[in-house]
C-alpha positions as CSV (number, residue, x, y, z in Angstrom):
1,X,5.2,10.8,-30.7
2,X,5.6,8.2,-27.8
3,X,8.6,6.0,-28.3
4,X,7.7,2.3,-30.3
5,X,4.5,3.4,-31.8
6,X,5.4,3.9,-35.3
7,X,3.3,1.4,-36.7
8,X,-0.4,2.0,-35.4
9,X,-1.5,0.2,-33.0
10,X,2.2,-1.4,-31.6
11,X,1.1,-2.9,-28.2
12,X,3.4,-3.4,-25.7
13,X,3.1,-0.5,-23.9
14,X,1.0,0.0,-20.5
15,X,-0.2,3.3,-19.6
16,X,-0.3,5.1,-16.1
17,X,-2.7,6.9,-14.6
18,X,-2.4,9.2,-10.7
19,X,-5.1,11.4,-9.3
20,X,-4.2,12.9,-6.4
21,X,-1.1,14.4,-7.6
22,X,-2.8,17.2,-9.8
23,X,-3.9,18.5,-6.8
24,X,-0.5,19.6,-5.5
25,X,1.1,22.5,-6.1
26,X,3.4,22.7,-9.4
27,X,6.8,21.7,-7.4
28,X,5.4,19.8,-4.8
29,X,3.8,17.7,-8.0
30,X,7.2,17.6,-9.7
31,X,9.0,16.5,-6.3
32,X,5.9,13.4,-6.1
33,X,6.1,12.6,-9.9
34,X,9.9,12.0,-9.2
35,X,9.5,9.9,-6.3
36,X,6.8,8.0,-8.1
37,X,8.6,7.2,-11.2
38,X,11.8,6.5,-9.1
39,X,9.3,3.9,-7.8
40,X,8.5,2.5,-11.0
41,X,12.1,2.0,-12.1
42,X,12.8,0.0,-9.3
43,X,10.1,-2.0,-9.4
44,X,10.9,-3.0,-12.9
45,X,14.4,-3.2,-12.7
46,X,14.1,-5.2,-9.4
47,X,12.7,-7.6,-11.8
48,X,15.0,-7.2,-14.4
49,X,12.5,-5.8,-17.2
50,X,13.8,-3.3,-20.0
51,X,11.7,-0.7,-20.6
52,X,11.5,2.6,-21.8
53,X,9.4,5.0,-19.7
54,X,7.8,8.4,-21.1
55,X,6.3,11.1,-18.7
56,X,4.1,13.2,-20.6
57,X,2.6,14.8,-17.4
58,X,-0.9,13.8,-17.5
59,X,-0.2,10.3,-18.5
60,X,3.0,8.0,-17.9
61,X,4.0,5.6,-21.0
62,X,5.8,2.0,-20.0
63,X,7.1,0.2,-23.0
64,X,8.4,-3.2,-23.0
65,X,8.2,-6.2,-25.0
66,X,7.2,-8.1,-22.0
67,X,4.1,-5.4,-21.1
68,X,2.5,-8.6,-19.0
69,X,4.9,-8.8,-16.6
70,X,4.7,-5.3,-15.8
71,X,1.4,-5.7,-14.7
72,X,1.5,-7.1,-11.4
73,X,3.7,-4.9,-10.5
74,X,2.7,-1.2,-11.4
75,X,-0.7,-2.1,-9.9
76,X,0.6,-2.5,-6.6
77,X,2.7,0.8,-6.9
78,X,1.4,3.6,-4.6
79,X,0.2,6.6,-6.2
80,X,-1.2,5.0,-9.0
81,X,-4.9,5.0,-9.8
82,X,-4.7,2.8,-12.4
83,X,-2.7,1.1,-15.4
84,X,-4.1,-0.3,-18.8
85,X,-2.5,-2.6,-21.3
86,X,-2.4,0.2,-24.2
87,X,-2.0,0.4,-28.2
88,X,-0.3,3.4,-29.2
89,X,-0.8,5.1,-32.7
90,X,-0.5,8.8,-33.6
91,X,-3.1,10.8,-32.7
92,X,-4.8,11.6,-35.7
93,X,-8.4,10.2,-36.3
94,X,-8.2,7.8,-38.9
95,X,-5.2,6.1,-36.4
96,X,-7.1,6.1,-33.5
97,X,-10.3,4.7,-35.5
98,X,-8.1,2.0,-37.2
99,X,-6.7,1.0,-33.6
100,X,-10.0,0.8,-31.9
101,X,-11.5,-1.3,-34.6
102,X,-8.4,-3.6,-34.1
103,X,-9.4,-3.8,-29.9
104,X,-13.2,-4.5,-31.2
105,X,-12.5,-7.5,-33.5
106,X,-10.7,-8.8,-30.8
107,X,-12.8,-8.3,-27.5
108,X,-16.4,-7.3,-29.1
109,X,-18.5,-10.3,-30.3
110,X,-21.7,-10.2,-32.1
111,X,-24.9,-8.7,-29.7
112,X,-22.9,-7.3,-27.3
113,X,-23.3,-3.3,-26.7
114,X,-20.1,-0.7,-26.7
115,X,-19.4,2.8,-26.2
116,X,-16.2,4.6,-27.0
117,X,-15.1,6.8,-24.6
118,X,-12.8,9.8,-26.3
119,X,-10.1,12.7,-24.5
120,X,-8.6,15.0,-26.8
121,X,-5.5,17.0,-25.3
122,X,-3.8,19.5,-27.5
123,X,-4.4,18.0,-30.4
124,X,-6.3,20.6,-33.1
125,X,-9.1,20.1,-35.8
126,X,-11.5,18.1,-34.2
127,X,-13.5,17.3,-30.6
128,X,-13.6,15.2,-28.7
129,X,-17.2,14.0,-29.5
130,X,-16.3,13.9,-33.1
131,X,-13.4,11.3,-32.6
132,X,-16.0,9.2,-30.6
133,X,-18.8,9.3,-33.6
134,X,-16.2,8.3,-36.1
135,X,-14.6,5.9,-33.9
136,X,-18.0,4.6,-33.1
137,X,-18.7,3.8,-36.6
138,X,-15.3,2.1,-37.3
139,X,-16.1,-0.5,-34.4
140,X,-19.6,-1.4,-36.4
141,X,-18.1,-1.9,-39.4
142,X,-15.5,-4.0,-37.8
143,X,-17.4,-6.2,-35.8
144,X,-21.0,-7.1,-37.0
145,X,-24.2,-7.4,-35.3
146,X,-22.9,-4.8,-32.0
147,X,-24.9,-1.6,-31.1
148,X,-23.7,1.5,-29.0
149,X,-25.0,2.2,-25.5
150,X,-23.4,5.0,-23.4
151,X,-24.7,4.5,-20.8
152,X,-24.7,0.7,-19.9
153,X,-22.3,-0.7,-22.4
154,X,-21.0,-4.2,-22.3
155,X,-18.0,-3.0,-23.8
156,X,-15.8,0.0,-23.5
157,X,-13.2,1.8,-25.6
158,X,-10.6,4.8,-24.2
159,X,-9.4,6.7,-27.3
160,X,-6.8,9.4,-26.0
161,X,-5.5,11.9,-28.8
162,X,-2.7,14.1,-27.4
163,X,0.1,16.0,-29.1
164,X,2.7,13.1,-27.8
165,X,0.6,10.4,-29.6
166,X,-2.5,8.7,-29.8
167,X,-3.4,5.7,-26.8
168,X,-6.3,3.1,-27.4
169,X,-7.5,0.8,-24.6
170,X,-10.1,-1.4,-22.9
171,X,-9.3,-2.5,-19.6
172,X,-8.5,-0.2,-16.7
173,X,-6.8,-2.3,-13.6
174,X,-7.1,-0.8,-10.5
175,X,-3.9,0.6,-8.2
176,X,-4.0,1.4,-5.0
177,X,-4.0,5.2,-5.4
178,X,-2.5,7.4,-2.7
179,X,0.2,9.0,-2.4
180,X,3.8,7.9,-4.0
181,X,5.8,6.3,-1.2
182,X,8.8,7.7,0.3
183,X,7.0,11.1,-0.4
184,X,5.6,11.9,3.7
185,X,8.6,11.3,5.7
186,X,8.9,8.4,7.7
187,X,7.2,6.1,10.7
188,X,7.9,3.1,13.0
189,X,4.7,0.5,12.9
190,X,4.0,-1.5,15.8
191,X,3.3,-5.1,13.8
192,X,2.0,-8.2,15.3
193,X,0.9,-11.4,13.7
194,X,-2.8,-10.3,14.4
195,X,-5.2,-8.8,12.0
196,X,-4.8,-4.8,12.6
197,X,-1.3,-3.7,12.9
198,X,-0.5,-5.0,8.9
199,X,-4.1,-2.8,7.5
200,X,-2.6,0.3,9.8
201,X,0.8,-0.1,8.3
202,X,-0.6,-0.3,4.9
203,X,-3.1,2.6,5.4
204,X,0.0,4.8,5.9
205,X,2.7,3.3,3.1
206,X,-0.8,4.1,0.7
207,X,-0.3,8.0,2.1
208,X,3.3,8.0,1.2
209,X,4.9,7.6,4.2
210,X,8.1,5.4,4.6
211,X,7.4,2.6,7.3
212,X,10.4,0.6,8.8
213,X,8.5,-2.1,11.3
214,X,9.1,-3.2,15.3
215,X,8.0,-6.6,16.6
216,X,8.4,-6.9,20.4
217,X,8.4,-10.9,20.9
218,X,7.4,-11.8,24.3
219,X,8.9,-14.9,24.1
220,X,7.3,-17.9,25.8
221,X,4.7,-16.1,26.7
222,X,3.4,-15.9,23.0
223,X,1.8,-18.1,20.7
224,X,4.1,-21.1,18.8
225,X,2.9,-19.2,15.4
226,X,3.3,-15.3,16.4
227,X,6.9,-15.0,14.7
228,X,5.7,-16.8,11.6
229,X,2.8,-14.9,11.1
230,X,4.6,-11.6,11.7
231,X,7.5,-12.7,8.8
232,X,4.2,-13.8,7.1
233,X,2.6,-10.1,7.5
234,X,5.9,-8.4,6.4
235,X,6.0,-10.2,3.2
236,X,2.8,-9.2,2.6
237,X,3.1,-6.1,2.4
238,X,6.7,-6.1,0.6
239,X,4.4,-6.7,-2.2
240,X,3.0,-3.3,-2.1
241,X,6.6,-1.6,-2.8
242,X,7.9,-3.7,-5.4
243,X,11.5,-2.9,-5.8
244,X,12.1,-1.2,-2.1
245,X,13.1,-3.8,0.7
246,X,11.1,-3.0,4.3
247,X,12.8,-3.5,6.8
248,X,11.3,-5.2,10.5
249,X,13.6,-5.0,13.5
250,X,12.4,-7.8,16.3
251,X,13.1,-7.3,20.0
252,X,13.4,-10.2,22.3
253,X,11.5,-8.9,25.3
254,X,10.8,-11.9,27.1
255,X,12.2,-10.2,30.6
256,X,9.6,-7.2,30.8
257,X,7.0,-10.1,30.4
258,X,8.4,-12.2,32.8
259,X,8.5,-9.0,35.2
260,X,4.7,-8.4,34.5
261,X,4.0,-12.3,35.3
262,X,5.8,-12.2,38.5
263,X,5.2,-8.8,40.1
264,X,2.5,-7.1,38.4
265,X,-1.4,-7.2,39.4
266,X,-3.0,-8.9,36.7
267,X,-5.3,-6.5,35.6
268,X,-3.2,-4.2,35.0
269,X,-0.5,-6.2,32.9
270,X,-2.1,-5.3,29.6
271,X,-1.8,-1.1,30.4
272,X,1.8,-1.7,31.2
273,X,2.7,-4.0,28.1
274,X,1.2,-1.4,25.9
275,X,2.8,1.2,27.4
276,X,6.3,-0.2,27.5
277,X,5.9,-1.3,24.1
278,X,5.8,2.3,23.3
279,X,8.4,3.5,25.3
280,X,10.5,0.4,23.1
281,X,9.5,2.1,19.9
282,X,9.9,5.7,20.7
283,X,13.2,5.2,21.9
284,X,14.0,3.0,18.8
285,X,12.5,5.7,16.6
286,X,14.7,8.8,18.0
287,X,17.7,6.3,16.8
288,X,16.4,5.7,13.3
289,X,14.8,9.6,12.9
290,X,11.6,7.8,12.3
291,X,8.8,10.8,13.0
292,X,6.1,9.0,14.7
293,X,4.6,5.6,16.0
294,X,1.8,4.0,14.1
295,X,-0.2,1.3,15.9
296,X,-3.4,-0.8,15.0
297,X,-5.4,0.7,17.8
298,X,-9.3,0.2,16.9
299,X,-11.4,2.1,19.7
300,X,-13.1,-0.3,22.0
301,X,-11.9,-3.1,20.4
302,X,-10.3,-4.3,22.9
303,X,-9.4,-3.4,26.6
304,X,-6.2,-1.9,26.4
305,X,-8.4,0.4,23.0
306,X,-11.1,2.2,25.3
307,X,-10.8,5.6,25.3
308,X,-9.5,6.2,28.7
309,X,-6.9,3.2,28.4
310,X,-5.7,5.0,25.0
311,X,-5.4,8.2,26.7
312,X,-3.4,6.7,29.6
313,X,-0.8,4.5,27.0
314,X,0.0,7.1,25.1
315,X,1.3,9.5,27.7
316,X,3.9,7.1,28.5
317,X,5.5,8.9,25.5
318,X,6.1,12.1,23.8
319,X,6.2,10.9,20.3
320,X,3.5,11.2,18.5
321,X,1.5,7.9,18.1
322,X,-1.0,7.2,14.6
323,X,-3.8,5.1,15.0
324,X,-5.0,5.3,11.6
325,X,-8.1,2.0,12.1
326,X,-8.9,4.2,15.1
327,X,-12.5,4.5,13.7
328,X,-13.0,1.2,11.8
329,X,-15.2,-1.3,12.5
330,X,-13.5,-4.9,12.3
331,X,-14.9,-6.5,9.1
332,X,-14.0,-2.7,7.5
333,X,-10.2,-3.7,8.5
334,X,-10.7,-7.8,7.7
335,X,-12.2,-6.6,4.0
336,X,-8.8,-4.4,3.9
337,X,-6.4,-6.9,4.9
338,X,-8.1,-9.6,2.1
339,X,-7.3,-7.2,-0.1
340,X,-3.7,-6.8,1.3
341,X,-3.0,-10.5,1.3
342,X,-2.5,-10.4,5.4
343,X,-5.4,-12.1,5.8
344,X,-5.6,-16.2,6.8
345,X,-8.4,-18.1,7.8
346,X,-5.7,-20.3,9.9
347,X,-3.3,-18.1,11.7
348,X,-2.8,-21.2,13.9
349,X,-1.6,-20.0,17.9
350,X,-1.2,-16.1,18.2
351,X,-2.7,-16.2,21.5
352,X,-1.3,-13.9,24.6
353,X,-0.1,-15.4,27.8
354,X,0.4,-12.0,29.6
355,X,-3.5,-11.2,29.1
356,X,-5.4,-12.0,32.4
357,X,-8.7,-12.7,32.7
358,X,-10.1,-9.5,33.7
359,X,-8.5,-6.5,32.6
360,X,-8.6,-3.1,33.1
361,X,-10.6,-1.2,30.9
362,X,-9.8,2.6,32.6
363,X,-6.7,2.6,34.1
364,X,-5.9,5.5,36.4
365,X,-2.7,7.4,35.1
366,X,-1.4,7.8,38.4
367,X,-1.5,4.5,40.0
368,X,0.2,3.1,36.2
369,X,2.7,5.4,36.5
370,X,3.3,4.4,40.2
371,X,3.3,0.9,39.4
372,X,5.4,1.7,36.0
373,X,8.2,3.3,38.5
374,X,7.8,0.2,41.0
375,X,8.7,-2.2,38.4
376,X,11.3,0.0,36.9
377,X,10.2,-0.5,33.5
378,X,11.9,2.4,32.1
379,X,15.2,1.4,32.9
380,X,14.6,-2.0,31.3
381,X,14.0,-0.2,28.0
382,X,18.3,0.2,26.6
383,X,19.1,-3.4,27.9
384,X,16.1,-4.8,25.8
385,X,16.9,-2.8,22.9
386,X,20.0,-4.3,22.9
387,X,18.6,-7.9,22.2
388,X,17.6,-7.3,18.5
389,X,17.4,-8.7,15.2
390,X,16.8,-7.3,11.8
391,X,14.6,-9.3,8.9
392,X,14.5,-7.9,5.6
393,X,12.0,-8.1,2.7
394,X,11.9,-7.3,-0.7
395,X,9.5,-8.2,-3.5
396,X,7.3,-10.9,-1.5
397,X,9.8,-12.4,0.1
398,X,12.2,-12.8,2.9
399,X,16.1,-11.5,2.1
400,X,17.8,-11.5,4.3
401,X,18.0,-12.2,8.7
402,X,20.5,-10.6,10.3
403,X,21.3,-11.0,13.6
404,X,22.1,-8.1,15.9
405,X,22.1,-4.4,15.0
């Protein structure tokens, strides 16, 4: 029987619930189900909440005597579907009917409609269907004046019997699904304090991949409230790994910028910013054994984003380079990033000073790569890595600004 449910119907305890994972084979599962509930100790102890934690394979069990506070947090934990606020009892029927008459008197009022919805797992002499009848009937005896309705309830009640114990709820809380992070290696995000690169990062962390994060500040050249938003952005998402700090390492590049100013036709400044921006990260990458590059690249979004520009960016580099909004339309990634909480109506001055009026949307390789060599760019790229500084976050907020390496 699951730990602190002696007495039927104990609350206190939140229950856990992951898709994709049964899907995996059985010691690829066991390798996620570690990660994952590695994730959830240190989101809880991050917060300094006891608990007691049982995996009973299907379903993970979080006890505490603060379950509320647990909330918050195991909903933003990747790999979870979703969490309910539980009561456990054992998992015979008169148990379970007791404990879902006790959720009905409190959340069931008189003309309101219910169903019960009841899972049986190993647990002989009945069905499934036959715990949902009787359970049914102790919910109209307890509350007055309801009626049952399958299929359009008002109300609904999970019964789970299984051999570890019996589970009642009625609210389900969404998580953000995916894949349990830390479990798909690891990448190097291009952020910015605009709107895509924070939904791209996010898009990837959800499919288990480990993201440390590159800003390259262009200095003057950039808005008054680019570095706020970008600190702003990593926050953010720090919220989405409770317990694990993210890491953002920001580059002064002001000199490449001023080079593109001064020497560089203007339509063509945009081509070379993007592609020495990747040249920055993959060589900051190899360093940190980070796999690949992720970006917030959305297809003819904007000019540097056409197909042909794309194709002519990326071969400044032989890393490989995810552009996971690469299909999105914009209010599909502004509807994300709400959700994220990168979102602001007022991001204040973000604006670009290297962007010229007319850019080029198709780029010839060559002449980039001639004017990329006639610039030296390249050789620019170990003395501007050397100009660096390293902000960490960690539950929502800033830790820690280091300067240097």
């Amino acid at each position: 029987m699951y730990e602190h449910s002696m007495e039927n119907g104990k609350s206190g305890a939140v229950m856990i619930r992951f898709g994709e994972l049964f899907l995996k084979s059985e010691p690829v599962r066991r390798q996620f189900m570690k990660v994952l509930i590695g994730n959830i100790r240190s989101a809880l102890s991050s917060h300094e909440i006891e608990y007691t934690l049982v995996d009973n394979r299907s379903r993970i069990l979080v006890s505490s005597n603060t379950p509320e506070a647990m909330i918050p947090l195991l909903s933003h934990i990747f790999g979870i579907v979703d969490i309910a606020p539980a009561l456990l009892t054992d998992s015979s029927i008169p148990a379970l009917c007791e404990t879902a008459g006790k959720l009905a008197s409190r959340n069931l009022k008189s003309g309101m409609s219910f169903a019960i919805r009841a899972r049986r797992d190993q647990v002989p002499g009945f069905t499934s269907q036959e715990l949902g009848a009787e359970a049914g009937g102790a919910v109209l005896e307890s509350v007055p004046g309801v009626r049952v309705d399958l299929t359009h309830p008002d109300y609904e009640i999970y019964l789970e019997a299984r051999k570890e114990g019996g589970i009642a709820y009625d609210i389900r809380i969404p998580g953000p699904g995916g894949l349990p992070y830390g479990t798909q290696g690891s990448v190097l995000s291009l952020i910015s304090a605009g709107i895509d690169s924070p939904v791209a990062s996010w898009m990837m962390m959800k499919r288990g991949v480990k993201v440390s994060f590159l800003y390259i500040d262009t200095g003057t050249w950039a808005g008054c409230d680019c570095n706020d938003n970008v600190l702003r952005n990593l926050v953010a998402l720090s919220s989405w790994v409770p317990g694990i700090s993210l890491s953002l390492h920001i580059i002064h590049a002001q000199p490449l910028y001023d080079l593109l100013m001064n020497d560089c036709e203007p339509r063509y400044r945009c081509v070379l910013c993007k592609r020495g921006m990747l040249m920055l990260a993959e060589t900051f990458a190899a360093q940190w054994k980070n796999q690949a590059i992720v970006t917030g690249d959305n297809l003819g979004q904007v000019a540097t984003q056409t197909l042909r520009n794309i194709v002519t960016i990326s071969s400044s580099v032989t890393i490989p380079v995810l552009r996971p909004l690469i299909g999105y339309d914009k209010e599909d990634i502004i509807s994300l990033a709400r959700k994220i909480g990168t979102f602001t109506n007022d991001p204040g001055n973000t604006s670009c000073g290297v962007v010229p009026s007319k850019p080029a949307t198709a780029a010839d390789s060559n002449l980039i790569r001639d004017l990329e060599e006639r610039l030296h760019i390249r050789s620019m790229i170990p003395s501007l890595l050397d100009d660096r500084e390293k902000v960490v976050a960690l539950n929502g907020k800033i830790r820690s600004e280091l300067s240097g390496h």
